[in-house]
C-alpha positions as CSV (number, residue, x, y, z in Angstrom):
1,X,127.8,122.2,150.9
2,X,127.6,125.3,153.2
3,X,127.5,125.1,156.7
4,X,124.4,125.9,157.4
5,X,123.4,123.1,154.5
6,X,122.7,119.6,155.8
7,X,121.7,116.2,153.5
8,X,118.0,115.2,154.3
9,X,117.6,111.1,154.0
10,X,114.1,111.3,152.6
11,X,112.0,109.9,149.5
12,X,109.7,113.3,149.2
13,X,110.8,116.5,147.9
14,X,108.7,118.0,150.5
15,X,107.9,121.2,148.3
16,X,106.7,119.5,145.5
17,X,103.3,120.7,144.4
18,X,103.4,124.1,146.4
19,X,103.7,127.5,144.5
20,X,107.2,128.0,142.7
21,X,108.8,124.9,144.0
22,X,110.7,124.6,140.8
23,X,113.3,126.7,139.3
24,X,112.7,128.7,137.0
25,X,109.5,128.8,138.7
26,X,106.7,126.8,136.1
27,X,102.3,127.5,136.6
28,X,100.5,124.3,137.4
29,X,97.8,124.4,134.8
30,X,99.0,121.4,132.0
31,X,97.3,119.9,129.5
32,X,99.0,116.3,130.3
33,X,98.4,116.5,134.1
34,X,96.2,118.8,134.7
35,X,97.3,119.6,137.8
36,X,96.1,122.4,140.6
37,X,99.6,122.3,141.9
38,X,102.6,120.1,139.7
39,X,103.3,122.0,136.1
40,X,103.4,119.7,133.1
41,X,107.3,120.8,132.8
42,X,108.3,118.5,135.6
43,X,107.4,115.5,133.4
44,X,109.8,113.9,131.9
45,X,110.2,114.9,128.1
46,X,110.3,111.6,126.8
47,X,106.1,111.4,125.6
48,X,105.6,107.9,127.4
49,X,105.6,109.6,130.4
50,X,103.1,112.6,129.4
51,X,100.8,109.8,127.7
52,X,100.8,108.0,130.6
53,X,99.4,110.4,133.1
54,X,96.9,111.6,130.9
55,X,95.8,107.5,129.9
56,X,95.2,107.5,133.5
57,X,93.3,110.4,134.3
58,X,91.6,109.4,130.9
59,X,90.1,105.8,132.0
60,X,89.9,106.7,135.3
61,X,87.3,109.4,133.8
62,X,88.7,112.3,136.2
63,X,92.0,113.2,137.9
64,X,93.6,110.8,140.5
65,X,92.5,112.0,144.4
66,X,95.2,111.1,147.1
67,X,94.6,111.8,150.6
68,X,97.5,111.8,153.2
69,X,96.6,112.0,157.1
70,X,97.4,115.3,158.2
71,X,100.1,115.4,161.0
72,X,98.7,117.3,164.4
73,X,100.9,119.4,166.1
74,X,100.0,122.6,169.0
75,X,100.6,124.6,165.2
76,X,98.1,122.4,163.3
77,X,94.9,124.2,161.7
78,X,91.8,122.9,164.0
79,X,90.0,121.8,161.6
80,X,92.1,121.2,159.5
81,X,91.4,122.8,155.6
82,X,93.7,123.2,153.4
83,X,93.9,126.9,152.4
84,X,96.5,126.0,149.8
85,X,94.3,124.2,147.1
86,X,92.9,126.6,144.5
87,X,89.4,125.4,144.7
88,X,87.6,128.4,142.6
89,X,90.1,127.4,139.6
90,X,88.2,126.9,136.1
91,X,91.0,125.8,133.6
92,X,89.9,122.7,132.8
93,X,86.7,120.3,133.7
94,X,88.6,118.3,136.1
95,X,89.2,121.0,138.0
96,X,85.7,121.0,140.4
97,X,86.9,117.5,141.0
98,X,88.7,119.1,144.3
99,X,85.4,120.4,146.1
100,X,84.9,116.6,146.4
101,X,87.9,115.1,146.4
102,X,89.9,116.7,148.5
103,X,89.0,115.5,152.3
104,X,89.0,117.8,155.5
105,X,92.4,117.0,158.0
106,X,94.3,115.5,155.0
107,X,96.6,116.3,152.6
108,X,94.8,116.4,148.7
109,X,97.2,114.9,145.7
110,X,95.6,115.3,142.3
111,X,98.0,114.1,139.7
112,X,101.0,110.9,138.8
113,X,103.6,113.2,139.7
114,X,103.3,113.1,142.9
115,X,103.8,109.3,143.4
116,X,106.4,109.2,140.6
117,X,108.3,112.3,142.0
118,X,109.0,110.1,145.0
119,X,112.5,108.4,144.6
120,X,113.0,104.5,145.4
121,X,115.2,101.8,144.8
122,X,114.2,99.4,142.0
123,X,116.2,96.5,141.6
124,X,115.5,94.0,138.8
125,X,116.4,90.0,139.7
126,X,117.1,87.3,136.9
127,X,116.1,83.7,138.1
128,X,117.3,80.9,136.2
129,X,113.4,79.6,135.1
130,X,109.9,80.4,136.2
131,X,110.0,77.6,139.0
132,X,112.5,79.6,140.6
133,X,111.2,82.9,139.7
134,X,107.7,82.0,140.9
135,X,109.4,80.8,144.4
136,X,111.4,84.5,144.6
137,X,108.3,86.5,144.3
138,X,106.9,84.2,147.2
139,X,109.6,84.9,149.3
140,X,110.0,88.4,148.6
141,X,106.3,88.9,149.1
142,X,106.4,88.7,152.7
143,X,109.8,90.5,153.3
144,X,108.8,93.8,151.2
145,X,106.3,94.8,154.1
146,X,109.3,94.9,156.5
147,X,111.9,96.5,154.6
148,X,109.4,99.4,153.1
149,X,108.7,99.8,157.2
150,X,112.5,99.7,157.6
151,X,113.2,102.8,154.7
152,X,110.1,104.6,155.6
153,X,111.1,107.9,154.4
154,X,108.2,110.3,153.2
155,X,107.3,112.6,156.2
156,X,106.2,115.3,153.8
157,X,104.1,115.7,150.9
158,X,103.3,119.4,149.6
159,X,105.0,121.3,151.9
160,X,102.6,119.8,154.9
161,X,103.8,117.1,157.5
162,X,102.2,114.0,157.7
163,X,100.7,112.0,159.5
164,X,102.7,108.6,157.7
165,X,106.1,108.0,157.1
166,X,105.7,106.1,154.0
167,X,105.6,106.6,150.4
168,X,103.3,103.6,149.4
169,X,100.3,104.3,149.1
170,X,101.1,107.5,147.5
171,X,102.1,106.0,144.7
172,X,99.7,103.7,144.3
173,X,97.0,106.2,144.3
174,X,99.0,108.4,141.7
175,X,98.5,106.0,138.9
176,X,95.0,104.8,140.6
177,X,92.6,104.6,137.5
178,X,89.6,102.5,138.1
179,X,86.7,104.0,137.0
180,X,83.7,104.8,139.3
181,X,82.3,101.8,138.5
182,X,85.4,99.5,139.3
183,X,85.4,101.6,142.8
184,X,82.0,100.7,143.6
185,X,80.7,104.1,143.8
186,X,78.3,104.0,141.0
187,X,76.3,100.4,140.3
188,X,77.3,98.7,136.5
189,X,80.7,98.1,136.6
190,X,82.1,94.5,135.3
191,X,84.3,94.4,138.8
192,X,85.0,95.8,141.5
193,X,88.5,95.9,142.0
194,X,90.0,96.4,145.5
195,X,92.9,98.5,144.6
196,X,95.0,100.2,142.4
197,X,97.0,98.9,140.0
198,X,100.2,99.8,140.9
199,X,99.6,97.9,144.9
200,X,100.4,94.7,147.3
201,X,100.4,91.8,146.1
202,X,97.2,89.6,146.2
203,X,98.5,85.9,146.3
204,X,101.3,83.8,146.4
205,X,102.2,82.0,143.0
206,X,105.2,78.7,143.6
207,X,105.1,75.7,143.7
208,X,107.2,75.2,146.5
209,X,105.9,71.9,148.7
210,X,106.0,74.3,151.2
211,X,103.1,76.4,149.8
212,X,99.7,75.6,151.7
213,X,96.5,76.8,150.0
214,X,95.1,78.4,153.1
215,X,98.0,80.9,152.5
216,X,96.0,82.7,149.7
217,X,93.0,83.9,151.6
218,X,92.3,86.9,148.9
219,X,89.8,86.8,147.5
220,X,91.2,87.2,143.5
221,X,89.1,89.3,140.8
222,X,89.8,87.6,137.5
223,X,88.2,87.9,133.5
224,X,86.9,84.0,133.7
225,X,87.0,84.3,130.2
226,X,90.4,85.2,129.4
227,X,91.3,82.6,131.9
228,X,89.4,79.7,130.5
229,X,91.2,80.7,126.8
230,X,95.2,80.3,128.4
231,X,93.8,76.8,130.2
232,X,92.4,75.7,126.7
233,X,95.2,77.2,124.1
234,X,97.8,75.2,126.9
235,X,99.4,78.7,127.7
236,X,99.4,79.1,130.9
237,X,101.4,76.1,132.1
238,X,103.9,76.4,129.1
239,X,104.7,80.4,127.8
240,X,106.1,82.4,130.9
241,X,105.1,85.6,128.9
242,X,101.8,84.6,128.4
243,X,101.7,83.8,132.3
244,X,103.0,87.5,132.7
245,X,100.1,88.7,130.5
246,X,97.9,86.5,132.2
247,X,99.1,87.7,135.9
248,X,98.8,90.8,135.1
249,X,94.9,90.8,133.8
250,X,94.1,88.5,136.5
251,X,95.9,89.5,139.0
252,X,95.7,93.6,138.7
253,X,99.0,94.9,140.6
C-alpha cells in the first residue's frame, strides 16, 4: 500500500450506489435491478443472482425502499434532501417509486445490491441431530444481538454518513418483498407479516427443560393449513427437512 493508503475495518463500500463508483465506470439503469443508482454489472454473473433480485422486486410488486437515518453534522443539509437521487428519471415504471419512497433526512436504497454488497461472516455449524440443532439456534438467538453490536461496522451507505453503525437492517430490507397487502398498507392481504424475510428471529424452538413458554411472546403468523397437513401426515415431529420447510413457511425469516 502507499503511504498515504490506510485499511478501513468496515462492512459498506461507502461509494456504492453513487455515480461511477465502479471501474470501468457502468450506468445504473438494468433490466435485473432496476436501479437509480447500482448497474446490473455489479451482480454476480451466475443468473441465480440476477433472478433473485428481480423475483423480489417482482412479488413485492415494486422496487425494495430502504431508509437509513441521516447522520447530522454543522455540514449536514437542513432539511435534509437528498440532491443525489435522480427523481425525474423515466426508464422503467418503478422508477416514480422514489417521489414516495424515498423519505426526507434519510438515506433512500432501492435495490438487493445494496444489502448483499455488504460483506459478513457466515459460518455454517453441523450438530449431531435436530435436538441439538434445535438447542444451538436457542442459544445463538440471544448472543447474535450482542456480537452484531460488537462488529458494528457500516457507517456509510451511498457515499452519505449515517446515522447507524450497523448493516442489519439494510439487508433485510434489500430482499424485503411483501407485497402492499402483507405490509398493511392496502386492506385484502391473507397476512400481515411484521418483517422481511431475511430478519430476527421470531421464537425459540428446543426442547431444552430449560425452555419456559413465556419466553416466546411473539406473536407468530403461520398458514394454519399447511400446519394442520405436517401434524396429520406425522411430519413435523419425524422429517427434519420437512420441519425446515415447515419453519420456514411458518416462521418467515
Amino acid at each position: 500500500m502507499k503511504d498515504t493508503e490506510i485499511p478501513l475495518t468496515i462492512t459498506s463500500f461507502p461509494r456504492l450506489g453513487c455515480t461511477n463508483f465502479t471501474d470501468p465506470p457502468f450506468d445504473p439503469p438494468g433490466p435485473a435491478a432496476r436501479s437509480l443508482f447500482v448497474p446490473d454489472e455489479i451482480i454476480n454473473t451466475h443468473p441465480r443472482f440476477r433472478t433473485l433480485s428481480a423475483n423480489i422486486r417482482s412479488r413485492r410488486g415494486r422496487k425494495v425502499a430502504i431508509n437509513i437515518p441521516i447522520f447530522r453534522d454543522v455540514n449536514t443539509l437542513r432539511p435534509f434532501h437528498d440532491p443525489t437521487i435522480p427523481f425525474s428519471r423515466r426508464i422503467y415504471p418503478e422508477d416514480t417509486v422514489a417521489l414516495t419512497a424515498a423519505k426526507d433526512e434519510h438515506i433512500y436504497m432501492d435495490a438487493m445490491g445494496f444489502g448483499m454488497g455488504c460483506c459478513c461472516l457466515q459460518i455454517t455449524f453441523q450438530a449431531k441431530n435436530m435436538a441439538e440443532g434445535r438447542q444451538l439456534y436457542d442459544q445463538l438467538t440471544p448472543l447474535g444481538p450482542v456480537m452484531l453490536a460488537l462488529t458494528a461496522a457500516a457507517p456509510v451507505f451511498r457515499g452519505w454518513l449515517a446515522d447507524q453503525d450497523c448493516r442489519w437492517n439494510v439487508i433485510a430490507g434489500s430482499v424485503d418483498d411483501r407485497t402492499a397487502q402483507e405490509l398493511g398498507e392496502v386492506p385484502g392481504g391473507k397476512y400481515l407479516l411484521r418483517k422481511s424475510r431475511y430478519d430476527s428471529v421470531d421464537c425459540y424452538i428446543s426442547q431444552d427443560p430449560k425452555f419456559r413458554p413465556e419466553y416466546n411472546d411473539v406473536p407468530l403468523v403461520m398458514d394454519l393449513a399447511i400446519k394442520q397437513r405436517l401434524l396429520d401426515e406425522g411430519s413435523l415431529a419425524v422429517h427434519s427437512s420437512t420441519l425446515t420447510v415447515m419453519y420456514r413457511l411458518i416462521f418467515p425469516l
